[in-house]
C-alpha positions as CSV (number, residue, x, y, z in Angstrom):
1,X,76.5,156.3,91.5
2,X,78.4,159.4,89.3
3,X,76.5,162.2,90.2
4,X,79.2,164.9,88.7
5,X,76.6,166.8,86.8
6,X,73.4,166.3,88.5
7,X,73.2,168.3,91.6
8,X,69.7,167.5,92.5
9,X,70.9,164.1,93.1
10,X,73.4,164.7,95.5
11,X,72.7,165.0,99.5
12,X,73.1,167.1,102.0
13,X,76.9,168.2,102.9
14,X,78.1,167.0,105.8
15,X,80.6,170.1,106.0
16,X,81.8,173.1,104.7
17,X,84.0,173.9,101.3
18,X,86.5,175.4,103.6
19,X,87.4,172.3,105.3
20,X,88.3,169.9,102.4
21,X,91.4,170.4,102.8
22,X,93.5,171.1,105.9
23,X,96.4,169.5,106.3
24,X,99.5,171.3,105.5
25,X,101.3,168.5,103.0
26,X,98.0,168.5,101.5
27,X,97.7,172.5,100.9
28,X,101.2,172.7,99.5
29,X,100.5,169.7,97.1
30,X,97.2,171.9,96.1
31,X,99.3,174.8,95.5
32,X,102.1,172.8,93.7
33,X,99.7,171.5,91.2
34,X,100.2,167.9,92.8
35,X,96.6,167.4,94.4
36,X,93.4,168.1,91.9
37,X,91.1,166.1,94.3
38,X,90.4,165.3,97.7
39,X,88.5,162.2,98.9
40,X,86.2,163.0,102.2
41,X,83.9,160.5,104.2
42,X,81.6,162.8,103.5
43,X,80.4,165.4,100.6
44,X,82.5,169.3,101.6
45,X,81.0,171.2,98.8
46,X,79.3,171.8,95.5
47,X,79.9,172.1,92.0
48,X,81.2,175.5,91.3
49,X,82.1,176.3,95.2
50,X,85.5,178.2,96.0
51,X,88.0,176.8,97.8
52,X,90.3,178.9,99.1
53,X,94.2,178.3,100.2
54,X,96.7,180.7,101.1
55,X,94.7,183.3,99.0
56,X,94.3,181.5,96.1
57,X,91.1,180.4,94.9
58,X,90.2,177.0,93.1
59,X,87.1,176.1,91.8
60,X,85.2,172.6,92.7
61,X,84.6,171.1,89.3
62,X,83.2,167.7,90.3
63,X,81.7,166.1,93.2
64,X,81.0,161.9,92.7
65,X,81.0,158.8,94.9
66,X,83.1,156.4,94.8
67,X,84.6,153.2,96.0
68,X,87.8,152.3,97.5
69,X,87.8,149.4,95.8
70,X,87.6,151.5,92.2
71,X,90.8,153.8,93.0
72,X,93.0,153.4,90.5
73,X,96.9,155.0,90.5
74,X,95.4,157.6,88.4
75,X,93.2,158.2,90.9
76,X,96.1,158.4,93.6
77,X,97.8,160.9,91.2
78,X,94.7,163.4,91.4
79,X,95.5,162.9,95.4
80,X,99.5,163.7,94.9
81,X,100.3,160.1,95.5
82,X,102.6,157.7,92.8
83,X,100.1,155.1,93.4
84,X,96.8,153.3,95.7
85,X,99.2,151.5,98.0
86,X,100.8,155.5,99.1
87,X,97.6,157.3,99.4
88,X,96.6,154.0,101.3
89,X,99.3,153.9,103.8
90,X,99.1,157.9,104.0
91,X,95.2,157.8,104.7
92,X,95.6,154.9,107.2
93,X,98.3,156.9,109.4
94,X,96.2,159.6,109.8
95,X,93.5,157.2,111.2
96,X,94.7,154.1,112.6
97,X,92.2,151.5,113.3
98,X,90.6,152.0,110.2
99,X,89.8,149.8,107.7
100,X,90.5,150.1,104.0
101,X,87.1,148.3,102.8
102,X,87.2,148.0,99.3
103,X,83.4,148.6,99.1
104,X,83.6,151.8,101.6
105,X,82.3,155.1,99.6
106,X,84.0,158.3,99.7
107,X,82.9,161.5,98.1
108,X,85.7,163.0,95.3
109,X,85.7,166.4,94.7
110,X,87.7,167.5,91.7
111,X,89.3,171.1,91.7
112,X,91.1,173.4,89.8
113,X,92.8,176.9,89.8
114,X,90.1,179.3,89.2
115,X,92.7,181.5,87.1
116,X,94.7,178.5,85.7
């Protein structure tokens, strides 16, 4: 279910472009170049929003579902993490309790700079 193009296809958002990402060792790793997407329980924007961060603007470039159980270490480095097993144990101490279902689905949205 890779919806990046096809906007009809997508639902609703569940929240707003300006809350995908809020914590501060996220937003520096955004503005560091580190972090080029952001995984969410739910879908934050569309395909050609702004996000905006400190006054800089980046530009949503692809919104898709996904599985845990598909992350790759590629996929943590998008996040700002060497590999599955850090974004893992950082996602996990922000909500303890949770599982980390291979088959849960998470919505990726893909960013970049708007001017670079």
């Amino acid at each position: 279910m890779t919806n990046e193009m096809n906007q009809e296809k997508l639902p609703e958002k569940s929240c707003s472009v300006d809350r995908l990402v809020t914590m501060p060792a996220d937003i520096e790793k955004v503005l560091a170049g580190t972090k080029t997407a952001t995984r969410r329980n739910g879908r934050y924007a569309d395909v050609g929003e702004i996000m905006e961060l400190e006054g800089k603007s980046f530009v949503v470039e692809k919104v898709y579902s996904q599985s845990l159980g598909e992350l790759t270490d590629e996929h943590a480095k998008q996040e700002g993490f060497q590999s599955v097993e850090d974004y893992k144990e950082s996602i996990l101490s922000y909500h303890p309790g949770m599982p980390w279902l291979p088959q849960m689905r998470v919505w990726v949205h893909e960013f970049r700079p708007v001017n670079g």
